[in-house]
N, C-alpha and C positions, 0 to 999 in steps of 0.2 A: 504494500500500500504506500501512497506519497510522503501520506503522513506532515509533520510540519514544517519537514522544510521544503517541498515545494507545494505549494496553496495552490486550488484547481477549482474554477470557478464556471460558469454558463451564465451570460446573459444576451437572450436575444440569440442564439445559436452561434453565439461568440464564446469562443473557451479563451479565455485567461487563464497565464503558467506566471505566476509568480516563483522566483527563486527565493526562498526564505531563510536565510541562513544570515542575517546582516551584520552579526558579530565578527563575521570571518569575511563580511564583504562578498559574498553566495558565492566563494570559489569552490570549483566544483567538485565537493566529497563525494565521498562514495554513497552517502543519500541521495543527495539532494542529485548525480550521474542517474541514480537505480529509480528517482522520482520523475526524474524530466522523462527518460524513457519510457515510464509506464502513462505519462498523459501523454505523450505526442501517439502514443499504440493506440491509448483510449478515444483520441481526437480523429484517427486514420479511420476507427471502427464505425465511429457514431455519422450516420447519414444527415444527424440534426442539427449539426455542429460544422458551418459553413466558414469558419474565418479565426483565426488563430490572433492571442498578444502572448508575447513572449515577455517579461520584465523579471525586477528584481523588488527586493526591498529593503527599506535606511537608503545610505548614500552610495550603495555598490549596487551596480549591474551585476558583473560577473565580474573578478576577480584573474579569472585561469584556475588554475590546478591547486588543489590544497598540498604546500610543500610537505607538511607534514606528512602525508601519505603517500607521497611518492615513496616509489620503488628503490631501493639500498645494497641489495644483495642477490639482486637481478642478475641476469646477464642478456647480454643485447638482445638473443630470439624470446627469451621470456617480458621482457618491456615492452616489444612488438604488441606480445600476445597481450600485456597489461591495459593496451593503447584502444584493443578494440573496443571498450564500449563508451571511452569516448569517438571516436571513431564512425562509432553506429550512430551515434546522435545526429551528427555532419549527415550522415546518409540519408536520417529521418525525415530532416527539416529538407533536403533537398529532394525527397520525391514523393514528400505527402501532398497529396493532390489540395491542398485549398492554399488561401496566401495565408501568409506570418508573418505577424508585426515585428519586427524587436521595438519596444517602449525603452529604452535607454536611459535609464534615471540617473546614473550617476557614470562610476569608476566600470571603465569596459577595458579590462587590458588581459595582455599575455589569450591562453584559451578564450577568454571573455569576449575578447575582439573580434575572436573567429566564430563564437556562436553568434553574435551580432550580423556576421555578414554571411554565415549561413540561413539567416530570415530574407525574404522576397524584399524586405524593404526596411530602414531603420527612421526611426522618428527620436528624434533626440532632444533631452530637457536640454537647457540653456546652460545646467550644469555639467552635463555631459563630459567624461572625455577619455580620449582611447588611445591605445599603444601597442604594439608588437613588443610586447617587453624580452621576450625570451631569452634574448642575447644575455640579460643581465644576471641571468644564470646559468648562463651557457647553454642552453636547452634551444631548438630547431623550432619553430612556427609548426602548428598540429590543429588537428579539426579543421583544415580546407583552408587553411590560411594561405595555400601558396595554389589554391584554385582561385578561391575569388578573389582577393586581394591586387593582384594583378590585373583581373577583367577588371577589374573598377579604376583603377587609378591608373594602370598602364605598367609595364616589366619596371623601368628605371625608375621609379617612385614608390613602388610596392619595396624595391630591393633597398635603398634608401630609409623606411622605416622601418623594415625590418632587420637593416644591419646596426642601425643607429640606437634602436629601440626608443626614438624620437617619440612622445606622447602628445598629441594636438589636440586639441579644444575642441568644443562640440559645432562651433564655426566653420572653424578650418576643417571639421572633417566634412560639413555641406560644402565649402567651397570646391573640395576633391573630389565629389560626388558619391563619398559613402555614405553619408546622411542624405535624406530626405526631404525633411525640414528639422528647424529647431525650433522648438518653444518655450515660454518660461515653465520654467519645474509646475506651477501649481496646475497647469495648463496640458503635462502632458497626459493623464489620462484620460480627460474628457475627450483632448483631438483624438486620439491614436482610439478610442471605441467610435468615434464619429466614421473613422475610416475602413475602421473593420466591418461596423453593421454596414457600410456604403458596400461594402465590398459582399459582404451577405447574400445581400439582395443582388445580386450578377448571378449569370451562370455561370454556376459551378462546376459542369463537365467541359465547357470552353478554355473556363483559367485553368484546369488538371490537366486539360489537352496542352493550352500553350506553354502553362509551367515546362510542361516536359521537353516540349522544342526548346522552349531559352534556353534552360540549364544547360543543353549539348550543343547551342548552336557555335560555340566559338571553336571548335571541333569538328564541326562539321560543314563539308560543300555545301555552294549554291544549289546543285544535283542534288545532295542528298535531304535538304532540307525542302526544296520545292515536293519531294516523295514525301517527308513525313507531312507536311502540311495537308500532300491529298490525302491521307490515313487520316491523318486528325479529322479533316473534313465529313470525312463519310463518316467517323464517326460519330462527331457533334451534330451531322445530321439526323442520325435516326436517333436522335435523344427527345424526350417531352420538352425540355427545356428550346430547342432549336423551332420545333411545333408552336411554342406558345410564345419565343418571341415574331414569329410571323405574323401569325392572329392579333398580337397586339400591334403588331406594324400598320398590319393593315386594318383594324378600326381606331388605329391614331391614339393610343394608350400606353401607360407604361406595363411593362412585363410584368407577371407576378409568378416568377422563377419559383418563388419557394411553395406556393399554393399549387400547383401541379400535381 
């Protein structure tokens, strides 16, 4: 079970994942790893449940890794194998078919950074701010860090904060285009559920079709994306959702995606 340290919420067919650990700034123990896993499974399952926020709570986002429980008497193939269920998270949030907010309330560094940019989109308080720290303990960028990180900012800027372990403001990370928007702290959950219920009411086999093109299209051809678009197509065709936003096209109404 989640239990307290990660809080699991539904409002409106919006699940809310709070990380709850704020003493330690919700770096990510082995609860609160074995927590996040069991609602993004529970979020994947539930048909009702149309639109993901990811946050934290106090002044840390995420944190990264809880040093304490790192691995000491390891050896290399055994850390691999330690690595997977962070690992699996990275995997989770990139092919659960609905979007994910990150809500970014505070301290986003080291692992922290890269569960941030594992979410479809980041919304950041004004307090915000993030970092590739790893370097500062010797340790490599993990959880996708060296997937998205670069699609977003570009190779020679990605390698730059991740060599420097440079930490930037919740600004300067809109201005790089890892933020979304920023807003003041008291402000950011009202936006960041304004965007997820917006996002609710869309259909839903459209964004899990296109989720899955974006995620691989920087990998893949013109060729080969023009093919999955036709796949995606016939399938978001024979969906209710494809059916009823026609019908409302054509009697000039908005969709009601979710009453189907």
């Amino acid at each position: 079970m989640m239990g307290e340290s990660v809080l699991f919420e539904i409002d409106r067919r919006v699940a809310k994942i709070t990380l709850n650990e704020p003493e330690h700034l919700n770096s990510l123990s082995r609860t609160i790893t074995e927590g996040l896993e069991e609602a993004l499974d529970r979020i994947e399952q539930d048909t009702n449940i149309r639109s993901v926020i990811l946050t934290g709570s106090g002044k840390g986002f995420c944190v990264g890794g809880n040093i304490k429980e790192f691995p000491t008497e390891m050896n290399a193939l055994q850390i691999k194998d330690w690595m997977k269920s962070a690992s699996n998270l990275a995997l989770k949030l990139n092919k659960i078919e609905k979007p994910v907010i990150a809500a970014v309330n505070g301290f986003s560094m080291g692992a922290g950074f890269s569960l941030a940019l594992a979410a479809d989109f980041i919304i950041a308080s004004e307090n915000a701010s993030f970092g590739m720290v790893f370097n500062k303990i010797g340790a490599v960028p993990d959880m996708g860090a060296h997937y998205y990180l670069p699609r977003i900012v570009g190779l020679q800027l990605a390698k730059y904060l991740m060599f420097t372990a440079k930490k930037i403001t919740a600004q300067e990370a809109k201005e790089l285009g890892i933020v979304l928007n920023v807003v003041p702290e008291s402000e950011l959950n009202t936006r960041v559920f304004e965007i997820a219920h917006q996002m609710s009411e869309s259909a839903l086999s459209a964004i899990g079709l296109s989720k899955s093109i974006l995620n691989r299209s920087f990998t893949m051809s013109l060729e080969q994306i023009l093919y999955e678009e036709g796949i995606a197509q016939g399938l978001a065709f024979s969906t209710d959702e494809h059916k009823e936003g026609v019908r409302a096209f054509v009697e000039k109404r908005k969709p009601d995606f979710i009453g189907i």
